[in-house]
C-alpha positions in Angstrom: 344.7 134.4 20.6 344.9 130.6 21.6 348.8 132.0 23.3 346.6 134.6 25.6 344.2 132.2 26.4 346.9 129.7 27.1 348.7 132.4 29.7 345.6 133.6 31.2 344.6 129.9 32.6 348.0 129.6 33.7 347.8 132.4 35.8 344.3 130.7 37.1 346.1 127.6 37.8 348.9 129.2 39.4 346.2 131.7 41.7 344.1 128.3 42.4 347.9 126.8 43.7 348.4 129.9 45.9 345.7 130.2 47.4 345.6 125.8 48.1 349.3 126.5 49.6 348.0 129.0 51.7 344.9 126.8 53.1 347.3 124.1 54.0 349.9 126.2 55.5 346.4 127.4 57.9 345.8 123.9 58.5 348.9 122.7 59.4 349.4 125.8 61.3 346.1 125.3 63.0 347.1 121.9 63.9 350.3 123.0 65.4 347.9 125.7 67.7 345.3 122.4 68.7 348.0 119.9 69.5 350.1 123.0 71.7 346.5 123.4 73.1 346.3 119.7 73.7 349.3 119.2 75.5 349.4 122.2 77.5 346.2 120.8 78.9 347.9 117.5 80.0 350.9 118.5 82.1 353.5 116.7 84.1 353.2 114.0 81.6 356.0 112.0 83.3 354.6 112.1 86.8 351.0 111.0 85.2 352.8 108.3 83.2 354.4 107.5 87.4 351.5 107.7 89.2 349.4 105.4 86.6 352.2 102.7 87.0 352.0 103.0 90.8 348.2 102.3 90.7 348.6 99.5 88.5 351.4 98.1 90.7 349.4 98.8 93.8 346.4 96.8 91.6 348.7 94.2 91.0 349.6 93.4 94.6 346.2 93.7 95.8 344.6 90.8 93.5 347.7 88.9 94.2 346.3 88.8 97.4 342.4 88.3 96.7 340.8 89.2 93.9 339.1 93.0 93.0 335.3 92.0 94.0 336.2 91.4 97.5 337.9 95.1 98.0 334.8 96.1 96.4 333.2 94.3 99.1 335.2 96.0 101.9 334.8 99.3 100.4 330.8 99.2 99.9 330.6 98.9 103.7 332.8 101.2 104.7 331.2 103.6 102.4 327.7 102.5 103.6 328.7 103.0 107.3 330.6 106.6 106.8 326.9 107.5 105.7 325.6 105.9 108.2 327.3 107.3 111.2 327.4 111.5 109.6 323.9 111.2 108.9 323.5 110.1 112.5 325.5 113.3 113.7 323.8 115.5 111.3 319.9 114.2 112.6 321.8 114.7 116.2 322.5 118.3 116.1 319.3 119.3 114.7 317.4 117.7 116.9 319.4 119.1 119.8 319.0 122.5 118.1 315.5 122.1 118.3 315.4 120.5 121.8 317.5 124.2 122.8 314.8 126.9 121.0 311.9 124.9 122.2 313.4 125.4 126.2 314.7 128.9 125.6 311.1 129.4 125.0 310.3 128.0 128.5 307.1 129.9 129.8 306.0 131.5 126.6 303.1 128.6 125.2 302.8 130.4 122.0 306.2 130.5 121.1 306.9 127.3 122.6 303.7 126.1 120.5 305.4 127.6 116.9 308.6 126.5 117.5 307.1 123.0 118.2 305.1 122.8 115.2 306.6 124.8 112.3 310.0 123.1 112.8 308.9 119.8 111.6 306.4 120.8 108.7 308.8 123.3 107.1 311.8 120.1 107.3 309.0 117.7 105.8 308.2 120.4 103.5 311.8 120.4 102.4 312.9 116.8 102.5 309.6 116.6 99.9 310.4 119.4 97.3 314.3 118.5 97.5 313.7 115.5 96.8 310.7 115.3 94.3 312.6 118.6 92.2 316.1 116.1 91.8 314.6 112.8 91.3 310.7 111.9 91.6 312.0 108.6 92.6 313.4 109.4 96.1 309.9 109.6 98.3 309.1 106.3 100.2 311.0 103.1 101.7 312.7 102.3 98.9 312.7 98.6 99.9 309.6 97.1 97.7 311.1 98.7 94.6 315.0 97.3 95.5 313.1 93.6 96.1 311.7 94.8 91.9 314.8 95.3 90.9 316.7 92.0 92.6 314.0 90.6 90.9 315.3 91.4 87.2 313.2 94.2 86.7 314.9 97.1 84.6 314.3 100.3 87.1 317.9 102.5 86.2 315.8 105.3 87.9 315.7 104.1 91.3 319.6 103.5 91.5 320.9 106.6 90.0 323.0 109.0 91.3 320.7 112.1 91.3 318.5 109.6 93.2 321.4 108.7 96.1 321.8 112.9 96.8 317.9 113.8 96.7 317.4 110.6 98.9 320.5 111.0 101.4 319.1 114.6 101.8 315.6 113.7 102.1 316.2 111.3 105.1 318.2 113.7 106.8 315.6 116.5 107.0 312.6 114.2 107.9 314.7 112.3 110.8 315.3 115.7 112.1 311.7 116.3 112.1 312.2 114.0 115.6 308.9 112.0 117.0 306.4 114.4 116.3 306.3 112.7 113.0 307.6 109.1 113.7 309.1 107.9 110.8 313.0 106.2 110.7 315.6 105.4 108.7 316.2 101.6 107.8 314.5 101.4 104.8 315.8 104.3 102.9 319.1 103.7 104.2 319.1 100.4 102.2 318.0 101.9 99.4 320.9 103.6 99.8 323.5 101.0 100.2 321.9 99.4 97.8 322.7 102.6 95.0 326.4 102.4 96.5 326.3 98.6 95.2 325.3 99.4 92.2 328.0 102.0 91.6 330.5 99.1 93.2 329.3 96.7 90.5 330.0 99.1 87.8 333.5 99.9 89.1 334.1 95.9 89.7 333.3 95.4 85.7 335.7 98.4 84.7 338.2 96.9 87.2 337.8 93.9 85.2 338.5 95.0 81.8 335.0 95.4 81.2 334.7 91.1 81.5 331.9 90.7 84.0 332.0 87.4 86.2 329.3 87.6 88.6 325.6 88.6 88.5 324.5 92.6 88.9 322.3 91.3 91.2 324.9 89.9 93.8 326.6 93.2 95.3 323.1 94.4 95.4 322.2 91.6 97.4 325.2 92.5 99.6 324.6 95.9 99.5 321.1 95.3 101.5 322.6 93.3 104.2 325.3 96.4 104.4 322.3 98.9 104.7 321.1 97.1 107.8 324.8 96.5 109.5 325.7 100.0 109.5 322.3 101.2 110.9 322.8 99.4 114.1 326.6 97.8 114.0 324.3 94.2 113.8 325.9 92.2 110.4 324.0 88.5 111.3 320.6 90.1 111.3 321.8 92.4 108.2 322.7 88.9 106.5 319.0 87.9 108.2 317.4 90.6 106.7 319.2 90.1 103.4 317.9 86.8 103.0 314.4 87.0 104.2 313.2 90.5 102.9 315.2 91.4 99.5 314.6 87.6 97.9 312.8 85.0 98.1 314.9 82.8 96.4 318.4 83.5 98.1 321.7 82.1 96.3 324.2 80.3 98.7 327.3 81.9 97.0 325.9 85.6 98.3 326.2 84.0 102.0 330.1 84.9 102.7 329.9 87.9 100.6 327.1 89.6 102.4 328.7 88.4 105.8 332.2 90.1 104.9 331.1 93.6 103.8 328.2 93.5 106.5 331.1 93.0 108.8 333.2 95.5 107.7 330.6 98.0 108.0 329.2 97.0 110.9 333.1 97.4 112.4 333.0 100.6 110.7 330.2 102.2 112.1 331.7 101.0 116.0 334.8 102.2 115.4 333.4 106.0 114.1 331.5 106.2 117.2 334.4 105.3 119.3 336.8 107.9 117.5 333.8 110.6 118.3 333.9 109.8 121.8 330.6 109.0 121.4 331.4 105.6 123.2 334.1 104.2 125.6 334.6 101.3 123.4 332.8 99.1 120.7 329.4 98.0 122.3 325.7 97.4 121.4 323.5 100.7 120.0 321.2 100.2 122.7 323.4 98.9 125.5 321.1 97.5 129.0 321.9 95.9 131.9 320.3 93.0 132.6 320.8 90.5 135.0 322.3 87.2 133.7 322.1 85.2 137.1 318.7 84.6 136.8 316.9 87.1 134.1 313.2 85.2 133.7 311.2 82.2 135.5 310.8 79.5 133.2 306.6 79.7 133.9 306.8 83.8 132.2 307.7 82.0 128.3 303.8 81.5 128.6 303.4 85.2 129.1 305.8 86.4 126.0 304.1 83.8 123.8 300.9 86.0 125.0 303.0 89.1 124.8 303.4 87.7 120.7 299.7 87.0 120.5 299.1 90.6 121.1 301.4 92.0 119.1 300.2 89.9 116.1 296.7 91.0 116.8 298.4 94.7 116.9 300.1 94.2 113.7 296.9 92.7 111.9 295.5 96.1 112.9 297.9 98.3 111.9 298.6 96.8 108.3 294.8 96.9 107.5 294.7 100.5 108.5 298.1 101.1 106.4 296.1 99.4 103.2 293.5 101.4 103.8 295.1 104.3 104.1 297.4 104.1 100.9 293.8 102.8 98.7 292.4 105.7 100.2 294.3 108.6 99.0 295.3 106.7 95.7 291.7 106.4 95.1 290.7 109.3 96.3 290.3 112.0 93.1 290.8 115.3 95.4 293.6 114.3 97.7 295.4 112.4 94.4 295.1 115.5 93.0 296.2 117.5 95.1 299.4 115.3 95.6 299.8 115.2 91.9 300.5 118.9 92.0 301.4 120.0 95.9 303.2 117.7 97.3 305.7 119.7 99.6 302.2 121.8 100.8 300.4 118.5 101.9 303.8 117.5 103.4 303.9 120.4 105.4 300.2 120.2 106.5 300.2 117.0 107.3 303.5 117.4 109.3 302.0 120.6 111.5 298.8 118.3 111.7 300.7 115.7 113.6 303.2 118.1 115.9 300.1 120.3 116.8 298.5 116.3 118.1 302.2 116.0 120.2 302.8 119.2 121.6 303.2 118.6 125.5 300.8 121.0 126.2 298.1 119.0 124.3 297.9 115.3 124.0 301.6 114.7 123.9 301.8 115.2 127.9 300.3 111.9 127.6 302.7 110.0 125.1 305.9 111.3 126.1 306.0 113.6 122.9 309.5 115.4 124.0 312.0 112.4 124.4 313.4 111.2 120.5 312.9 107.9 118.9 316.4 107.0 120.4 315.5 108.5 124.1 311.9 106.1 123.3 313.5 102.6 122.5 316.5 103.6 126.0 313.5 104.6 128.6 311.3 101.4 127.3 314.6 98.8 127.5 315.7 100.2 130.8 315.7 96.6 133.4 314.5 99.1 136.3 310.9 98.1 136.9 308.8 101.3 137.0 306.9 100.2 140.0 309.9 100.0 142.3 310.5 103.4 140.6 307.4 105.1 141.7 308.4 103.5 145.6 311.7 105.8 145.7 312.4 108.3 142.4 315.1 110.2 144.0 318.1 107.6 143.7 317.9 107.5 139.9 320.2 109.5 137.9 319.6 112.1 135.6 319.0 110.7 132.3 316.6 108.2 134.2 315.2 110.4 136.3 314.4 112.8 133.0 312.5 109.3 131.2 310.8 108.6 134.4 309.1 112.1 134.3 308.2 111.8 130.8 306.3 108.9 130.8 305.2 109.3 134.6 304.2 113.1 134.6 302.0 114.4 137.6 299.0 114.1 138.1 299.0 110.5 135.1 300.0 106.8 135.8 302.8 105.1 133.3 300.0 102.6 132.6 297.4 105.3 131.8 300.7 107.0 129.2 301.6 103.8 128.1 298.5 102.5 126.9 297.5 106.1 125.5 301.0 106.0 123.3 300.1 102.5 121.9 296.6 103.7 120.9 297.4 107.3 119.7 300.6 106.0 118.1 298.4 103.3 115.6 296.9 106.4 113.7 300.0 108.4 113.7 302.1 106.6 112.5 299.6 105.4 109.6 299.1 109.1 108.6 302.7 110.0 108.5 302.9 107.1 106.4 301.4 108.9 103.7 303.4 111.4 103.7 305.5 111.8 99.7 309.2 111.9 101.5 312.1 109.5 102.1 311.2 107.7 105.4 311.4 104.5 106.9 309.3 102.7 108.7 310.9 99.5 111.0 312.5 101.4 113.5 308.6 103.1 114.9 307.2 99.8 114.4 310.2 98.7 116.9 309.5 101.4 118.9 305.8 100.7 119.2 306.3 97.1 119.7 308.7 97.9 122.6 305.9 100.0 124.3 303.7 97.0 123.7 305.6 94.8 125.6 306.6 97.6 128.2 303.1 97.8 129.2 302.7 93.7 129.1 305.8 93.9 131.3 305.0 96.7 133.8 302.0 94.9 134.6 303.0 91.6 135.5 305.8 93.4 137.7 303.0 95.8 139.3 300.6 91.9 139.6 304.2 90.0 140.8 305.3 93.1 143.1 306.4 90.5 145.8 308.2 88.6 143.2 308.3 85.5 142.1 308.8 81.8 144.2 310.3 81.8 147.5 313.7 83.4 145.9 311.5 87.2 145.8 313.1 87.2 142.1 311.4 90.2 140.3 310.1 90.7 136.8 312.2 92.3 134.4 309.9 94.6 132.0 312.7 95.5 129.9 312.9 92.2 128.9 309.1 92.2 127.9 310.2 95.5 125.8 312.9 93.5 124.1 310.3 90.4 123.5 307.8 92.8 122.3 309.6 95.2 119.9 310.3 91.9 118.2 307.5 90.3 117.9 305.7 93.2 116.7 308.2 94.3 114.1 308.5 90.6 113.4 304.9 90.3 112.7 304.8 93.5 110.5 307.3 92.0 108.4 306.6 88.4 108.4 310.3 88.2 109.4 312.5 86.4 112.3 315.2 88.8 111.8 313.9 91.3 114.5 314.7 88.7 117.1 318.3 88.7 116.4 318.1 92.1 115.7 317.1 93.2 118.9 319.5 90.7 120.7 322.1 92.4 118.3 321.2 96.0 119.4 321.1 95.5 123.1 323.7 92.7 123.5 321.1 90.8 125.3 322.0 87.6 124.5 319.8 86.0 127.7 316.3 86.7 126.4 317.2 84.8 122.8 314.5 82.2 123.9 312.0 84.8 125.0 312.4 87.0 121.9 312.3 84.0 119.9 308.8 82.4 121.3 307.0 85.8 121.0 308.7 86.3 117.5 307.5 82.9 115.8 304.3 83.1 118.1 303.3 86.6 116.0 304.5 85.5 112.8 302.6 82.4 113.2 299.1 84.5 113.4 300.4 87.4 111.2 300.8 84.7 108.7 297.6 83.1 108.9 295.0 83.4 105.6 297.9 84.6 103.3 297.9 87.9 104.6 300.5 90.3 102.5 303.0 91.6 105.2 303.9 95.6 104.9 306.5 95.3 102.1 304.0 93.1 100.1 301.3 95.6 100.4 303.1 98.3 99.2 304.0 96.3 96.2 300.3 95.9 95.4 299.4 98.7 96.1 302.4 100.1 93.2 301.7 97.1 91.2 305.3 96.3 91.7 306.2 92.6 90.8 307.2 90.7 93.3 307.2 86.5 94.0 304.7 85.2 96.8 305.4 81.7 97.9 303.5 79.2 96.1 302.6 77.0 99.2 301.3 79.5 101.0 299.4 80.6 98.2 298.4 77.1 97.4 298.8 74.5 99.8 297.4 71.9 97.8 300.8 72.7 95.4 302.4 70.9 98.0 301.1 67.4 97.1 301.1 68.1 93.1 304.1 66.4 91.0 305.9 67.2 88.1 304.3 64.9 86.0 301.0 66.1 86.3 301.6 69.6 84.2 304.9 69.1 82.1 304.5 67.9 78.8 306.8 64.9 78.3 310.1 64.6 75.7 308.9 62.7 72.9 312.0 60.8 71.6 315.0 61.0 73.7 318.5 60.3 72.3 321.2 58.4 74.1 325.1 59.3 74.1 325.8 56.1 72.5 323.0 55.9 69.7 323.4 53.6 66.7 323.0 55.2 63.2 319.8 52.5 62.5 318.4 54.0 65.1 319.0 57.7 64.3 317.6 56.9 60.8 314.6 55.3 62.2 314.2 58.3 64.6 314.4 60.7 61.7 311.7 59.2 59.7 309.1 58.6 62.3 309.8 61.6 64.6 308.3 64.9 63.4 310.1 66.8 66.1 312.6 69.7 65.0 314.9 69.4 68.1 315.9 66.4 70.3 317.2 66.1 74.2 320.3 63.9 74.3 321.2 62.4 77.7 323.6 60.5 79.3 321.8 56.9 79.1 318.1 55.9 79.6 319.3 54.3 82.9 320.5 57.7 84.1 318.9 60.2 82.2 321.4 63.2 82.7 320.9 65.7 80.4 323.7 66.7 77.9 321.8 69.0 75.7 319.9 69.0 72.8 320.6 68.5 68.9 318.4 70.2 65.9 317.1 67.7 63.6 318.7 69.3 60.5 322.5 69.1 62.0 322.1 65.6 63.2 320.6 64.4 59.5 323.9 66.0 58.2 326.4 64.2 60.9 324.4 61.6 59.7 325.6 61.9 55.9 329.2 62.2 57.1 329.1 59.3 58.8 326.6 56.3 58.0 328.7 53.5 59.3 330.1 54.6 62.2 328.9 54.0 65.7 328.5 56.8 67.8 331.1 57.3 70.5 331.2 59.6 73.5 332.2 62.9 73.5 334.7 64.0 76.8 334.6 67.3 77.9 337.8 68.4 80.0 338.0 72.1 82.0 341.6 73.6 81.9 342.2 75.8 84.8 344.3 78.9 83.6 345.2 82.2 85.2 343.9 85.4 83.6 345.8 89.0 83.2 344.0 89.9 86.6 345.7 86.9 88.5 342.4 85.0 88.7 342.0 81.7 88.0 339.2 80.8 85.0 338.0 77.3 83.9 337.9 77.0 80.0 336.0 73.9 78.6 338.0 71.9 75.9 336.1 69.4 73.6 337.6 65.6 72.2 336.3 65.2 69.1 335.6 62.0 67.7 331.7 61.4 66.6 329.1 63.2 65.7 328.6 64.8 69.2 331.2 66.9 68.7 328.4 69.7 67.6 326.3 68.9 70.2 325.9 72.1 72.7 326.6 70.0 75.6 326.1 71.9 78.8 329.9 72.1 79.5 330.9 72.6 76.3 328.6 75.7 76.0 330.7 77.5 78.9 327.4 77.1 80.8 328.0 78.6 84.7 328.2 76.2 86.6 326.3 75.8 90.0 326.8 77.3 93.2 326.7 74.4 95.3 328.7 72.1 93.3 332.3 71.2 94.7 334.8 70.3 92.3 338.7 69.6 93.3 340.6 72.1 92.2 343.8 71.7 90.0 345.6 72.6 86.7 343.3 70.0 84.7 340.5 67.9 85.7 338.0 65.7 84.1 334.1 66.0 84.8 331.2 64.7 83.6 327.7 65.7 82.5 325.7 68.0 85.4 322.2 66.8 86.3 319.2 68.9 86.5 
């Protein structure tokens, strides 16, 4: 019986082994199937395994040269201004697919009147719900949430990917909605650049091994000087812009950076339109023509710092009615709720609204509603007076003579369209400003303040008709157009960069002074009673954060010092204390942590010490004297062929511990200058 029992769990055992065998042999036969699998996926291993060492020798050569974050530099504005200059051509042959239905339609009003009007809202209709379906994010300027961000606040929303597509898209269809709804492209454009900066940073960091050197925040700062560059080929008032809008505490080491890649984009964005034949050669957006011998009497600087004086007043205007406007709908329970559900339908409404207001046959015969925001800003710059104009029209040329009629049309004065377009254009432009859809709003406020200083111009020209002293000089009103579209966009902005701008744009480098005056002139009464410029009031309004200047807050800041608000250091430790004294310190002074400087003569800050690590240097050492510590930085090269300072500590006292500013690896400050060499000695950094 026990024999049987015996055989019968040995057969068990030996079915349990069989069937374990065959489970392995699966496995292993399963593993054989993955890892064929596996590399039957990865082909041509050997020209992989080539290729990879060809990039890394090409990566090798190229930070031999400089290192990675200054390709990454190059690349963000070339990047930028590829965008730049298709989105350009894309906007261009819409519009002049527009401009070609609305005059096939010639003689049939109705028609004409659809075409006109339906073109624009179903575009605005579309740039909303593409962009509000992909990423919620997308609508607006952009800019006031890219100042949050510079800022430090955490908003990975606004500079994600899905965000770049649903934005680029966006922009495209409402710049090809043309004037009838106003709007432009600068400030979603540096949203833009400034998403492409963030995917350069990221690529810089993996290009490093994952080590990251520099602040996030530094491409990003290049990356808005970039967006400006490659909108109009102008990289010092990109830099400007850079400094003035997106911070208003600007770090000196972002200066040659954002000058490079604004460059290189700016080169970019020339050299595209010269390969489309688009232009001859590399020159201005917005070239004019005007005369350098003699281009204004020194008496007319009085009549552009008027010409600023108005425009302030205009801007005052306009920004009260933009606040209004933005309180107004938020506050507003129907209209927030219909734009919390129907976005793309108010969009469109709002869009046919506007286009039925410009159709020629209604009030746009009087605003010049068929030329584009680029024909605009050309007719208003044009050096031809429109007086001598009205004298003898036939010996313009076509493009002129197609302007002229627009804003001169029969039976209407230009003075009588002019100031009609700056009235009119006020309100439009503050209800398109509501509209939920990637837009930007500089270049009609450039626009506007060029037809502000048109009119200013045309009528000292029509009052001067004789010209001016015995020499029969006359007045340039392009000039005044120049003058004015800064100073109004100036004032808007609470900026100076406009001036250069529009010196940058025209390559009108002899009305600097006059742009200049009427630009500080504005700002100076734009300024006044700590009003919030147009950025600043949309960051309100969102309850963005954002840093106002104390001063102008305050003024009485000004006179205020330190002393009057910090607490003071109670006891202060020198580099060469005695122990008596330590000891004595230790049993009087209730403080937990103590500053340690240089010397009470030069009260350089080292660091500071906790009171428990100094009582136990204290037991390791009672009769010593305490001796300076030296801290020494080693320059050594790194895998990437970059050089990196490493700090090195002497011991020798009880300082040793002491977290030292140096010795810390603290970064050390942009505007310091240090010799460079294989090993140097420096001492303590001041605050």
């Amino acid at each position: 019986m026990d024999e049987s029992c015996v055989n019968v769990k040995r057969l068990e055992e030996d079915e349990e082994q069989c069937i374990d065998e065959d489970k392995t042999d699966r496995d292993k036969a399963e593993e054989k199937l993955i890892s064929s699998n596996e590399r039957s996926r990865k082909p041509w291993q050997q020209l992989r395994s080539r290729i990879r060492e060809c990039v890394l020798y090409v990566k090798k050569v190229l930070v031999y040269f400089a290192s990675m974050e200054w390709y990454c530099y190059a690349l963000l504005g070339i990047i930028t201004a590829l965008m730049s200059f298709f989105m350009d051509m894309t906007v261009a042959k819409l519009l002049n697919a527009h401009q070609w239905l609305y005059g096939c339609l010639k003689g049939h009003h109705l028609l004409q009147f659809l075409c006109w009007t339906l073109y624009p809202a179903c575009l605005c209709a579309l740039s909303t719900s593409f962009a509000h379906s992909i990423c919620p994010f997308s609508a607006g300027s952009g800019v006031p949430e890219a100042r949050a961000i510079l800022l430090g606040m955490d908003m990975p929303d606004y500079l994600s990917l899905s965000n770049l597509f649903a934005k680029l898209f966006g922009l495209i269809c409402t710049l090809a909605s043309g004037s009838t709804v106003f709007l432009g492209k600068v400030g979603p454009f540096v949203h833009l650049s400034i998403m492409v900066g963030a995917f350069m940073s990221r690529l810089h960091v993996s290009c490093r091994g994952g080590k990251q050197r520099a602040a996030k925040g530094e491409m990003l700062v290049v990356a808005s000087a970039v967006g400006v560059a490659s909108c109009f080929g102008a990289p010092v008032s990109g830099v400007l812009f850079s400094i003035e809008v997106m911070g208003t505490h600007y770090s000196v080491r972002d200066y040659c950076p954002c000058f490079f890649a604004a460059a290189c984009g700016a080169i970019t964005f020339r050299l595209l339109s010269v390969c489309s034949r688009d232009q001859e050669t590399i020159q201005a957006l917005f070239k004019t023509s005007f005369s350098s011998d003699l281009p204004y009497q020194p008496f007319e600087i009085f009549i552009f710092a008027l010409l600023g004086l108005f425009c302030s007043i205009l801007s005052c205007i306009y920004l009260f009615c933009h606040r209004w406007a933005l309180r107004f709908i938020k506050t507003n329970k129907p209209i927030s709720r219909f734009l919390a559900t129907e976005k793309s339908l108010y969009s469109a409404i709002v869009a046919f609204l506007l286009a039925c207001f410009t159709f020629y046959h209604s009030a746009g015969y009087f605003i010049a509603a068929e030329l584009t925001m680029k024909q605009l800003l050309t007719s208003l710059l044009d050096g031809t007076s429109w007086y001598t104009v009205s004298q003898n029209a036939s010996v313009l040329s076509e493009p002129q003579k197609t302007f002229w009629q627009a804003w001169n049309p029969p039976g209407r004065s230009y003075f009588q369209t002019l100031g009609f377009f700056i009235a009119a254009k006020v309100g439009l432009l503050v209800v398109a400003c509501t509209l939920p859809l990637p837009a930007g709003y500089f270049m009609p406020v450039f626009v506007y303040g060029a037809a502000v200083g048109r009119l200013v111009g045309e009528g000292s020209a029509y009052l001067l008709s004789d010209g001016i002293s015995s020499a029969k000089i006359l007045i340039n009103p392009g000039g005044y157009a120049l003058a004015g579209a800064a100073a109004f966009s100036g004032a808007v902005t609470h900026t100076l960069s406009p001036a250069l701008l529009a010196l940058e744009m025209t390559g009108q480098c002899s009305h600097a002074v006059p742009a200049l005056v009427a630009t500080l002139v504005s700002n100076a009464v734009a300024r006044a009673k700590h009003r919030p410029s147009f950025y600043d009031g949309i960051s309100l309004i969102k309850q963005l954060p954002h840093l106002p200047s104390l001063i102008r807050a305050c003024p009485k800041l000004a006179n205020v010092q330190i002393k009057q608000f910090v607490i003071p250091a109670g006891v202060v430790l020198e580099r060469t204390e005695t122990l008596a004294s330590l000891q004595h310190i230790l049993n009087d002074s209730a403080d937990g942590q103590f500053p340690v400087v240089d010397s009470h003569d030069s009260p350089i800050l080292l660091g500071t010490i906790n009171k428990s690590q100094l009582r136990e240097r204290l037991h390791q050492h009672r009769n010593e004297v305490i001796e300076p510590i030296t801290c020494r930085v080693i320059t050594r090269t790194n895998d990437w062929g970059n050089e990196t300072e490493e700090d090195e500590k002497v011991p020798g006292s009880w300082c040793h511990q002491l977290p030292c500013a140096f010795c810390t690896g603290a970064e050390e400050h942009p505007n310091s200058l240090h010799p460079t060499g294989t090993e140097k000695d420096r001492g303590p950094r001041g605050l």
